[in-house]
C-alpha positions as CSV (number, residue, x, y, z in Angstrom):
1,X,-159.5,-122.2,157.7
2,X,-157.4,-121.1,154.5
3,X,-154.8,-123.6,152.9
4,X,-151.5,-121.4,152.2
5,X,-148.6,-122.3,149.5
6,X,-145.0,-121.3,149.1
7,X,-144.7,-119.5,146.2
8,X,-141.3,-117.6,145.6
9,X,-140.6,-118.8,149.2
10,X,-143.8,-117.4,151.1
11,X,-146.9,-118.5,152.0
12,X,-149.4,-117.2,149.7
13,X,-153.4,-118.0,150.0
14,X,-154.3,-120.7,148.0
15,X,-157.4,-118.6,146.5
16,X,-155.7,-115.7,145.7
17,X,-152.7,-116.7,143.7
18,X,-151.1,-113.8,142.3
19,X,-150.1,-113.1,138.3
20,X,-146.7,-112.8,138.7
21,X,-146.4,-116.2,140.5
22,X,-148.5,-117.9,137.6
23,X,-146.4,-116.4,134.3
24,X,-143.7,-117.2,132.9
25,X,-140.6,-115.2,132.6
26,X,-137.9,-114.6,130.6
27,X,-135.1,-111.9,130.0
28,X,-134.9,-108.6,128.0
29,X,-131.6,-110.5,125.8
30,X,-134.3,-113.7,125.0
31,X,-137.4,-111.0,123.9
32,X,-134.5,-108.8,121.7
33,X,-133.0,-112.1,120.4
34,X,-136.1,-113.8,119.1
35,X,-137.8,-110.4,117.6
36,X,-134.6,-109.5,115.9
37,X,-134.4,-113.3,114.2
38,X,-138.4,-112.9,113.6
39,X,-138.2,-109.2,111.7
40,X,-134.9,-110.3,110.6
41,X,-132.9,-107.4,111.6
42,X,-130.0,-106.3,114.0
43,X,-130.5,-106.4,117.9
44,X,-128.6,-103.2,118.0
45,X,-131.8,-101.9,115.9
46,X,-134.1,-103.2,118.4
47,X,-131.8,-101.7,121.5
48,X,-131.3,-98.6,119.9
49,X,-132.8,-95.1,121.6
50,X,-134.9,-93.1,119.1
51,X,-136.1,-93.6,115.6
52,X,-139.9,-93.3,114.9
53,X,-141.7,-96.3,113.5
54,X,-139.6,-98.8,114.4
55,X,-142.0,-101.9,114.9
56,X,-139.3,-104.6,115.7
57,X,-138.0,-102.1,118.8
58,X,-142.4,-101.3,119.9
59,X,-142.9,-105.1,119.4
60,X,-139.8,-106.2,121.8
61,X,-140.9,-103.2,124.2
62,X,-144.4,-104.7,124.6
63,X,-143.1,-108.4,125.0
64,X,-140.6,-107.7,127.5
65,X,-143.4,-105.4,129.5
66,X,-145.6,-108.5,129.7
67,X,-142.5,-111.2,129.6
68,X,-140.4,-110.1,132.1
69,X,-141.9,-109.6,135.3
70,X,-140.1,-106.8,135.7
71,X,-140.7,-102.9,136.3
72,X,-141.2,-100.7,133.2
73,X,-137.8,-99.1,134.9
74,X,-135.5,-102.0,134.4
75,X,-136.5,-103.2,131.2
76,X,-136.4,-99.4,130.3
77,X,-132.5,-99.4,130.8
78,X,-131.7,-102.1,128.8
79,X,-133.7,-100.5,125.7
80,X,-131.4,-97.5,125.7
81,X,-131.7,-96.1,129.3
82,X,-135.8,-94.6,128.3
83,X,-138.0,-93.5,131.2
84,X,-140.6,-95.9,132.7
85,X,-143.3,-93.6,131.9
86,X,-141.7,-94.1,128.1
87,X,-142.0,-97.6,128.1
88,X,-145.7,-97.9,129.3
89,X,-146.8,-95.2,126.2
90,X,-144.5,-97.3,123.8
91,X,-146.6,-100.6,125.3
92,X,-150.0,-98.5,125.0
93,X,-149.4,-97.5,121.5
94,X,-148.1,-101.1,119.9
95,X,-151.5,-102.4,122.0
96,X,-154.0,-100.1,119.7
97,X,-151.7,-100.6,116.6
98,X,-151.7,-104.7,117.2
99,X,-156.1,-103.8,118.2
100,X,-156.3,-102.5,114.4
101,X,-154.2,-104.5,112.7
102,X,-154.0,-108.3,112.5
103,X,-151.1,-108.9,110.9
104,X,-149.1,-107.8,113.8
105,X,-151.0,-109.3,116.3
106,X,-150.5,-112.6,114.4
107,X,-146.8,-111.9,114.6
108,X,-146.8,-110.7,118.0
109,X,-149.0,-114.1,119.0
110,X,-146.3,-116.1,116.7
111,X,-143.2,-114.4,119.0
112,X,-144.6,-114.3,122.6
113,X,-144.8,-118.8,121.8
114,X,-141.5,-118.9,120.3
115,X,-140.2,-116.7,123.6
116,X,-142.3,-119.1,126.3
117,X,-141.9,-122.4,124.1
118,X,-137.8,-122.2,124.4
């Protein structure tokens, strides 16, 4: 016999718990808000369509993809109305830049705390 749990109001199998009912979420505003204070910098920067290079924007991208438990299509509006598809390539490309450099993953580590300690 399996033992089932409400979790976000239905009954779940105890031995199969799924991610999203495990993490932690937060918003889009709280991941812009604490990367903008981190790289010291506008959240308009971060929000902002375009520009190439622009870590603090690749950084909140990632963060929100993992933070949110959200689509790639919702958190995609709020960062300047760019394409699902956009956001998971932006995600995949800060993931191999944080893989080669430690630095950022440090920082990355020291935001993602900040976001879930608050």
């Amino acid at each position: 016999m399996s033992s089932y749990l409400l979790i976000d109001g239905r009954p779940t199998n105890s031995h199969q718990f799924p991610l999203k009912a495990l993490k932690s979420f937060t918003t889009v505003e709280k991941v812009v808000e604490t990367v903008s204070r981190e790289f010291e910098c506008d959240a308009e920067l971060i929000m902002r369509k375009g520009g190439k290079k622009n870590l603090p924007r690749d950084m909140a991208i990632y963060l929100a993809r993992d933070l949110t438990g959200e689509t790639t299509v919702m958190p995609g509006k709020k960062f300047g109305n760019i394409l699902g598809a956009t956001m998971s390539q932006r995600y995949i490309a800060f993931e191999e830049q944080m893989n080669k450099t430690k630095r950022i993953n440090r920082q990355m580590v020291r935001i993602r705390k900040k976001i879930l300690d608050n």
